[in-house]
Every structure is written in C-alpha cells, then in structure tokens.
C-alpha positions in Angstrom: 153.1 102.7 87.2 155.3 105.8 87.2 156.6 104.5 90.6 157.5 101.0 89.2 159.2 102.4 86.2 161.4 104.8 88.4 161.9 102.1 90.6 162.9 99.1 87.5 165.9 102.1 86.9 167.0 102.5 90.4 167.4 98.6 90.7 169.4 98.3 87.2 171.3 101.4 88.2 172.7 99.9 91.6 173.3 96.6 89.5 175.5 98.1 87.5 177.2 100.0 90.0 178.0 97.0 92.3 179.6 94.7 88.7 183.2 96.5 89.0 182.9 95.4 92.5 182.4 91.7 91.5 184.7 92.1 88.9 187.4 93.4 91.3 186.4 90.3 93.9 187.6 87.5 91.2 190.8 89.4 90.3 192.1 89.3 94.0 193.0 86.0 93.8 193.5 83.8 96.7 195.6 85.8 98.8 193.6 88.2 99.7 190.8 85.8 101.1 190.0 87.8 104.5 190.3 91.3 103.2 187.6 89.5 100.0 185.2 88.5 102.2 184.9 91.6 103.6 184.5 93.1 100.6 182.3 90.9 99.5 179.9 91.3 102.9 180.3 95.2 102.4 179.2 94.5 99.4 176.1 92.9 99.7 175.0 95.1 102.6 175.1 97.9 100.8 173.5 96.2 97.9 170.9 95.2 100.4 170.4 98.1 102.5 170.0 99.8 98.7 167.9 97.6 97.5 165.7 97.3 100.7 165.6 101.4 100.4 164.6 101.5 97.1 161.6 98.8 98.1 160.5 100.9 101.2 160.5 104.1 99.5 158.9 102.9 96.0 157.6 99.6 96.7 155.8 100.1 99.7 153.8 103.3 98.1 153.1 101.2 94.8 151.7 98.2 96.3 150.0 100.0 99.0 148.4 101.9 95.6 147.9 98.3 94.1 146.5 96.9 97.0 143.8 99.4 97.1 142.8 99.3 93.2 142.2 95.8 94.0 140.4 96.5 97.4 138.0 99.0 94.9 137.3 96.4 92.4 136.4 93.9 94.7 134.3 96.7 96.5 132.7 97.7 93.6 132.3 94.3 92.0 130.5 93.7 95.5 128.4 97.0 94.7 127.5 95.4 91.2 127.1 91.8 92.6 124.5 93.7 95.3 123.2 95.3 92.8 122.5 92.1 90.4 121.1 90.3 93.6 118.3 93.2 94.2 117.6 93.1 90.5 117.4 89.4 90.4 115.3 89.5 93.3 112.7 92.5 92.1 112.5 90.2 89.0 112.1 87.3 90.5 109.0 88.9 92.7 107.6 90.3 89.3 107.6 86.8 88.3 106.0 85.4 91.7 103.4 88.5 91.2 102.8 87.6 87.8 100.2 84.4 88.3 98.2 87.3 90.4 98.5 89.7 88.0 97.5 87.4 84.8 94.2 86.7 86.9 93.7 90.2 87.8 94.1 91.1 84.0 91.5 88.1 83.0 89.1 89.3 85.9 88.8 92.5 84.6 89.1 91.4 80.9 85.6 89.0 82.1 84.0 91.9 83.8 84.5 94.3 80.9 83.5 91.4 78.4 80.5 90.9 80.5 79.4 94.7 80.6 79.8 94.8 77.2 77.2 92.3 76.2 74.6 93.3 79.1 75.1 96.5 77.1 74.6 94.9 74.1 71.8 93.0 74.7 70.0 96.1 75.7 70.3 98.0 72.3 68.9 94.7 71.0 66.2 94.5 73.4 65.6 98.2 72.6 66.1 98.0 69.2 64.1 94.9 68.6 61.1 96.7 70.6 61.4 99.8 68.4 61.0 97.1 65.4 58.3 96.0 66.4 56.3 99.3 67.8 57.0 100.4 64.0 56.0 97.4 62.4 53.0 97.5 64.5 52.3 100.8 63.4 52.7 100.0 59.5 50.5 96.6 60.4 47.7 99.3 61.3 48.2 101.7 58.8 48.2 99.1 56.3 45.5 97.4 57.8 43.0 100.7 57.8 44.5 101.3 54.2 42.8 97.6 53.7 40.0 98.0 55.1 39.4 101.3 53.2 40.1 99.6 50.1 38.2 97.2 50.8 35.1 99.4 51.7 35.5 101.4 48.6 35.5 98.4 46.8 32.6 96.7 48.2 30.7 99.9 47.7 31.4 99.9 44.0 30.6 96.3 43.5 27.2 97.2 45.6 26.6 100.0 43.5 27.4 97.9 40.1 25.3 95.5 41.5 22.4 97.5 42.6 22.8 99.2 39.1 22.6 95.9 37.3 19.5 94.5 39.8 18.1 97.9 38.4 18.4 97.7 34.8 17.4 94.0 35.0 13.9 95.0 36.0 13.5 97.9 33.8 11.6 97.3 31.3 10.9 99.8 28.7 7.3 100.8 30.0 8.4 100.8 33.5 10.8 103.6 32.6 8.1 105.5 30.5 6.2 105.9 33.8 8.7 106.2 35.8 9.5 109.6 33.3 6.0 110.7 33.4 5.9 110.1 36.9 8.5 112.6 37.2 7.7 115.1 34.6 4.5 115.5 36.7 6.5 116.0 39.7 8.4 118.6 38.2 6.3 121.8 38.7 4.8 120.8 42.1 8.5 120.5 43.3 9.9 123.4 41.2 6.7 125.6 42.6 7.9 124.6 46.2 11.6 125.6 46.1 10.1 129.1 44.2 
C-alpha cells in the first residue's frame, strides 16, 4: 500500500512535468515539423523510460507482495479446506460408527436390564421364602396356642361336667355317708402322718 501510494505520486508528478512539453509541441506550429517530432519522440521516451522505471522499481516489489498475499490465502484457504475435509470425514466415520455403537449401547443396556431382574427375582425368591418360614413359624405358634386353649378348655368342660355328673347323683344321704365315712377316716389318717 505505501508502495502504491508513493508510486500514484511519482506517476502524477512526471505527468505534470511532461504538460509544458506538450504545450510547447502545439505552439511550434508547422514549421518546425522535423525538429517536433523529435521532440515529441524525446518526449515519449523519457516519459517511457520514467514510467517503465517507476513500474520496475515500485511495481515490481508491490505486485510481487500482492502476488504472495494471494498465494497465502489460497494456501491457507487450502489449509482450512484440508482441514474441513478431515473434519467432514471424522464426522462422517462417527456417523458410519454410530449404527455399531447404538447396538453396543442397547447390548449393554439388555445385559444390565437383564442382571437387574435376575437380581431381582432373587430378593423375591429370598424374601418370599423368609415370608413363609415366618408364617410357618406363627402357623405353629398359633397352632400350639390352640391346641393349649383348646386343652384348657376341654379340661374345664370335663371338670364342669364331671362336677355336674357328681352333684346329679348326690343325694342328700349319700353325702351324709360319704361325711361320716370320712370323719371316721380322720384319726386313722391323722394318727399315721403323727
């Protein structure tokens, strides 16, 4: 850019330098035809041979520079476009890779889920059989409670029973012996525990 700019004056510079010159060419007239177009080819070698200058010595340099700004984009818009391929490419395999990976995932999802209710079904199995030792055990106890109950109960209603038979048959003289019987028992059994 700097080199341009210098070179834009340079250019207008000589421009203005070689106008009198012009200018002077048209006043001459027609006499002076040879002596013109001598002028006029002195003229426009210089102008050439400073304009051709001025191109070498700023030109050259600033499209040499221009040429390789645009050499270093394109080499780093290869670069990028390199770059986009690999990352196109690792996505695309992600995405190739992905079926497998989705079954792998479900696989180990089954295998887990499968685990999980074997495990399950074990604490049921042992819980269920706990259950039932307990309630086996309460069965029992209840049942011996029962059959206590029971006992007691029959034993009462045998006694009761026994006691009623009893007083049925009693009669009032059977009961006066039976008193006598054991008022005359009394000293013989009182004389043997003495």
């Amino acid at each position: 850019m700097k080199n341009s700019a210098a070179f834009y004056r340079i250019a207008f510079g000589l421009i203005l330098a070689s106008a009198p010159l012009l200018a002077a060419e048209e006043a001459g007239g027609a006499a002076e035809k040879p002596s013109v177009m001598i002028w006029q080819v002195l003229n426009f070698l210089i102008l050439a041979g400073a304009l051709a200058y001025l191109i070498k010595k700023h030109g050259g340099p600033a499209l040499r520079t221009r040429s390789e700004e645009i050499r270093a984009g394109l080499a780093a818009g290869e670069k990028a476009k390199a770059a986009a391929d690999a990352r196109a490419a690792q996505v695309q395999a992600q995405l190739a890779n992905l079926g497998s990976e989705v079954e792998v995932i479900r696989a180990n999802a089954k295998e887990e889920r499968d685990r999980e209710a074997e495990r399950i079904r074990r604490e049921s199995q042992a819980e269920i059989e706990r259950i039932r030792v307990q309630a086996e055990h309460e069965i029992e106890s209840a049942g011996k409670m029962a059959r206590i109950e029971v006992q007691r109960a029959a034993a009462k209603m045998a006694i009761e029973l026994a006691e009623n038979k009893v007083r049925a048959r009693m009669s009032p003289e059977i009961q006066t012996a039976l008193l006598q019987g054991f008022l005359a028992d009394l000293p013989r059994n009182g004389s043997a525990t003495t």
